[in-house]
N, C-alpha and C positions, 0 to 999 in steps of 0.2 A: 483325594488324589491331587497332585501337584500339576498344572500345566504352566509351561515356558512361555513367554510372550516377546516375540522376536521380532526382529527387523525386517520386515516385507520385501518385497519384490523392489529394488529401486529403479527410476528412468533411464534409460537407456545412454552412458555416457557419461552418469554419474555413478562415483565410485565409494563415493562415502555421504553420511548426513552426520547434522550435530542434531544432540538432544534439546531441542527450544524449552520444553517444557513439560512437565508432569501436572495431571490433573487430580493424581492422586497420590499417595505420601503409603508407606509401610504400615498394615493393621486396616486400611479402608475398606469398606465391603464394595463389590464394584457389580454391575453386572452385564453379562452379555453383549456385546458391541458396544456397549459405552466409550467413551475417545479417552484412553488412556495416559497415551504422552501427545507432542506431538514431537515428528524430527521436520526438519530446516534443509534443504538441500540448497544448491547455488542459488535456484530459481522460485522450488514450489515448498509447501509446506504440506506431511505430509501426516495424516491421523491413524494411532494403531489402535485400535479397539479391543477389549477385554476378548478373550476367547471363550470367555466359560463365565458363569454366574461363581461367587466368593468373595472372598479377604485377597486382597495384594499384599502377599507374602513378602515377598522383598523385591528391591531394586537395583540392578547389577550395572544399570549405566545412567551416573547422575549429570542431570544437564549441564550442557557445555561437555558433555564426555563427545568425541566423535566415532563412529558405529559406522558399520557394512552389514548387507543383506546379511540374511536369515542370525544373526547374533543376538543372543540371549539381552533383552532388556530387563526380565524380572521374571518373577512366579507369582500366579494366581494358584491359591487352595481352595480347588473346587468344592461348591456346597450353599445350599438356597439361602437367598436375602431376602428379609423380611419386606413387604411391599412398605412399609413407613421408615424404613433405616434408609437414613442419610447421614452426611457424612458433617456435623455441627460445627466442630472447628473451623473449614474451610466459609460455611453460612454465617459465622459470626465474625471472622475474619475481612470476608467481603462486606458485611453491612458497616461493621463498623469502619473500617476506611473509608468506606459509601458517609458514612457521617459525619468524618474528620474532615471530608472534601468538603460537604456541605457547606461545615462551619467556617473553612477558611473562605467559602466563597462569598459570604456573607459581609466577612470582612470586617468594618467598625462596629455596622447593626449590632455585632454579637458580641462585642467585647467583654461586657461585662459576663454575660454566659462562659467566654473563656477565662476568665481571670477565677469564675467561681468554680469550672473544670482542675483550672491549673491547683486551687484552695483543695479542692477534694482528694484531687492528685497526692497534696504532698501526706497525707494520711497512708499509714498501711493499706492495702487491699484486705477486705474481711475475708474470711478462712471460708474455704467452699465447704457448705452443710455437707454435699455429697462427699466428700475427703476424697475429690479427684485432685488429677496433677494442674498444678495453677499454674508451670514454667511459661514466662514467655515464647509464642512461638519463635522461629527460625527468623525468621523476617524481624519481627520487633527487638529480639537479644541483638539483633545487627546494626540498626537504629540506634539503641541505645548504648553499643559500643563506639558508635562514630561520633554520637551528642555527647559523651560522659554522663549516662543516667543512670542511676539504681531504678533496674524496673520493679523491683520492689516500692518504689514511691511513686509507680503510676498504678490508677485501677483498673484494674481489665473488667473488661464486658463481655468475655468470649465465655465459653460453657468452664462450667467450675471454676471463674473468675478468673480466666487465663488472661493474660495481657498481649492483646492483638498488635500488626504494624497498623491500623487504623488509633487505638487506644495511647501507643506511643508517636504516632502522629498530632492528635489531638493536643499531646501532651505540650510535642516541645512547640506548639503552635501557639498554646496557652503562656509558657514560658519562656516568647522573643527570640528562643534560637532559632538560624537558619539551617535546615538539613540541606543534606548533601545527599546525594544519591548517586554509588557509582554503579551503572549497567553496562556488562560486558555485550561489544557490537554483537547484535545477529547476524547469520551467515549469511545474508540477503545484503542485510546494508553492506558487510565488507567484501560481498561478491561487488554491489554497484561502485562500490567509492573504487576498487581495482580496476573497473572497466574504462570508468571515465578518467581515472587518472592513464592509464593506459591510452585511453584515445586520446589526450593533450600531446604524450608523450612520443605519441607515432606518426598523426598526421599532423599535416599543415593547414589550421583549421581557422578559415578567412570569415566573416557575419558580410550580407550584403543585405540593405534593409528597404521597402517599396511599401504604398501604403495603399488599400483598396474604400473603395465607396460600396458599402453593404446595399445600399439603399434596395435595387433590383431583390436581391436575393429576401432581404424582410419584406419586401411587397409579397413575394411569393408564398415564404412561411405563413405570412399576415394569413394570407385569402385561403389558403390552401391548408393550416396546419391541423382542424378541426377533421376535416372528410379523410387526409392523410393516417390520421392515427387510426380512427374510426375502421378505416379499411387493413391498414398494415398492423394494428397494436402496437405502435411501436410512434413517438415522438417522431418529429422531424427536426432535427437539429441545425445547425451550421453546419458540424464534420462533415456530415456524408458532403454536402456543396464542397467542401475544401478536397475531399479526397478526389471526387469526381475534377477537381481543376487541377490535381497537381498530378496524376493521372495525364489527363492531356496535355499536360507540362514535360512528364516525363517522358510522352509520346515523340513530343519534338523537340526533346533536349534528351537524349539516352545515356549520354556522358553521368549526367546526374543519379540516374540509375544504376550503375557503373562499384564494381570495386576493384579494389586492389587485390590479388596474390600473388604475390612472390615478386614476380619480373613481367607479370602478365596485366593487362587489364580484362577483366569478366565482365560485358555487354549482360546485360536482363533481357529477354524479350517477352516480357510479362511484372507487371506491378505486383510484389506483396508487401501492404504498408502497414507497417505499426502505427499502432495507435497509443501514445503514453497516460498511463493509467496511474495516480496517487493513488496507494493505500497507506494502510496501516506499518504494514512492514515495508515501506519502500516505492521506490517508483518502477514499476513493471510495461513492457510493452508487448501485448498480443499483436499478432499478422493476421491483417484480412486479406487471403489468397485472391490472386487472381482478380485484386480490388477493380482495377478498370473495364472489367467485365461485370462486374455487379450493378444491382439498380440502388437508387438511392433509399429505399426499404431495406431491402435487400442490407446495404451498407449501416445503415441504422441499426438493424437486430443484432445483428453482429457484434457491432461496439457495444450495444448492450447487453447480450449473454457474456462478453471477456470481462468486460467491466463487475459484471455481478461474480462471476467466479474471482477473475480475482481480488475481490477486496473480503471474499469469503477463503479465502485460501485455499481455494478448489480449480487456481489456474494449473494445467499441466507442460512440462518443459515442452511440449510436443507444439503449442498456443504461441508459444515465446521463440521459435528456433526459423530461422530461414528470410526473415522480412531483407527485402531491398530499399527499403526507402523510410522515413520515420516523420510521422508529424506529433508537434507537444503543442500543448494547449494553455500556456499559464493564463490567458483570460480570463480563465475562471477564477481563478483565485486573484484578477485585481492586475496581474502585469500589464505594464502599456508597454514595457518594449525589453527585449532581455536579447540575450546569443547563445541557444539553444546549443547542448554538445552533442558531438555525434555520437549514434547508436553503432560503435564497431560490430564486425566490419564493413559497413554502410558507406557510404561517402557523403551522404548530404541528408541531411534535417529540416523541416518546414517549423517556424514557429508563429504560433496563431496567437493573437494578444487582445484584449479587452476592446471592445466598441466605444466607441465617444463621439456624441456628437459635437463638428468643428465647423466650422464656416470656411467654405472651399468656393473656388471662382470656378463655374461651371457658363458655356457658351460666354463669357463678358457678365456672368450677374454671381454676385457672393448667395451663395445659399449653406444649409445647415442641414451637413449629411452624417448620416452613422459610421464615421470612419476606423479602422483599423491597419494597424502599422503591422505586416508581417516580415519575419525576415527568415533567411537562410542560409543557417550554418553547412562550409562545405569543403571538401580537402582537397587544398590548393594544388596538391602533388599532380591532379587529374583532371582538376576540374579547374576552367581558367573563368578569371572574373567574367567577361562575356556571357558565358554560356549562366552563370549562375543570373547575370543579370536580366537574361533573356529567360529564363524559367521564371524570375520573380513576374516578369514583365506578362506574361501566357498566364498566369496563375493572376493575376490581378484581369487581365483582360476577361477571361473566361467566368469571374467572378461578377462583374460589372456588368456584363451581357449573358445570363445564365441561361437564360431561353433559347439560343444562341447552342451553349454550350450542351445541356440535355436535348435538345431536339440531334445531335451531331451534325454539326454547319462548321 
């Protein structure tokens, strides 16, 4: 018996997805819930699983096709898989590009191993005992149409000597050419590059930049961050400190809270702040509701449940929709100072940047503190220099004196 495997239920406000990816190819045995493609929406990534134990019969939307709820992706022909049937092509496929990475990474070490790969290469590939199909797969026939190669003068490693895109990797790495590789945008990345181009394009978007002395707030992780986890599960970070100060920032600056519609200005009376999150697919930003109302646990967990979903692709658009306010964090990755863009339609952005100790005049004496330069991107149309410089100025105070700031004084 034939079952359809269709396009699910999609989020609310989205009307279409693209096919990102297939996990399995026409002929494959699959079985029951296994994650069969995935689709791509604006935001989330979303997994459709086998409906039935079989063969995947065919495929009726090949990725980069774009699809709507309940539409035909393929047939499964239901009927039991052997518990040791796996799928080889895809397992030889993976190792061996697993081992072309290797080699390249290796680098000079291995040169002569590649010169005696490239020597093997230019030999026919010997005739598979079993008289299966040796064609290169889909991926390596692509490869060697963009190098000029006869994949017949590479040797494949995949089952019945196919020649993988790992095997034709190898190859032209042995033989000094440079591949090219062209990959069509995901619908994540060209949702984001449209937003931010869009927010360049609409607001008037000013950087006002203030520098803070961590020192109080590490004294506190210092003493405190062992019994904190111990009790909450959960690290204690910097974020939660920055959310809880920009929070009281926002408290006494509400402009910054603030956005644009239409002819109107929309007042918040309530914080929900994104938190920007790198993955794989892109940069994504979950909202912790009601953040100025949370504890700094509290705040922590949080950022680490969106963090985990989404770098698993298990954020939902429902995580991503509604924040009034946004902070980024390139610290981590090393920035000491950048002009954060805004998350429309938001009006203003916190950007948090790497620690460094500097030598700073403190009461009349130079000492060496854990400094960091924040700054805040914000649209001028509404928000006037003052007010930005007075939120940087509460968000630096409130950091300095943080005891101060969690006790509420």
């Amino acid at each position: 018996m034939s079952t359809e495997v269709k396009v699910p239920t999609l989020p609310e406000s989205v009307s279409d997805a693209t096919v990102a990816k297939w996990h399995k190819k026409a002929g494959d045995t699959v079985r029951r819930d296994e994650n069969l493609v995935d689709l791509e929406t604006d935001k989330v990534v979303l997994e459709v699983p086998a409906p039935a134990d079989g063969v995947l019969e065919s495929i009726s939307a090949e990725e980069g096709d774009t699809v709507t709820a309940d539409q035909v992706l393929g047939a499964i022909e239901e009927g039991e898989v052997p518990e040791d049937d796996q799928d080889g092509d895809d397992a030889d496929d993976a190792k061996s590009e697993a081992d072309a990475k290797d080699a390249e990474a290796n680098g000079g070490d291995n040169q002569k191993d590649a010169d005696k790969d490239s020597d093997r290469a230019s030999s026919p590939a010997p005739a598979s005992s079993s008289g299966g199909d040796a064609r290169p797969s889909p991926s390596a026939r692509k490869l060697a149409a963009e190098n000029e190669i006869d994949p017949s003068s590479v040797e494949g490693t995949g089952r019945d000597g196919r020649v993988t895109k790992g095997d034709m990797l190898k190859h032209i790495s042995g033989g000094g050419s440079r591949p090219v590789e062209r990959v069509k945008m995901s619908r994540l990345r060209s949702r984001i590059a449209e937003r931010m181009k869009e927010a360049q394009n609409t607001a008037a978007i000013l950087t006002s930049f203030n520098e803070v002395d961590l020192h109080e707030v590490m004294q506190i992780r210092s003493k405190y961050k062992d019994a904190f986890q111990k009790k909450h599960d959960v690290k204690l970070g910097f974020m939660s400190f920055f959310v809880k100060a920009a929070c009281e920032a926002l408290d006494k600056h509400p402009v910054v809270n603030a956005a644009i519609e239409g002819d109107e200005i929309v007042y918040h009376g309530y914080q929900d702040v994104g938190i920007a999150v790198s993955t794989d697919r892109g940069l994504m930003v979950p909202v912790l509701r009601n953040a100025g109302q949370l504890s700094l646990a509290e705040i922590e967990s949080q950022i680490a449940h969106y963090a985990d979903k989404a770098r698993a692709g298990k954020i939902e658009l429902e995580d991503l929709q509604g924040g009034t306010f946004s902070i980024t964090n390139g610290g981590v990755f090393g920035s000491l100072l950048s002009t954060p863009l805004l998350n429309a339609p938001q009006s203003a952005i916190l950007g948090m940047h790497t620690i460094k100790e500097r030598p700073v005049a403190i009461d009349g004496e130079i000492v060496v503190r854990p400094m960091m330069y924040i700054a805040l991107s914000y649209d001028h149309r509404i928000i006037d220099g003052k007010d930005a410089v007075q939120f940087l100025v509460a968000v630096k105070e409130a950091l300095e004196d943080p005891a101060r700031m969690l006790l509420g004084l």
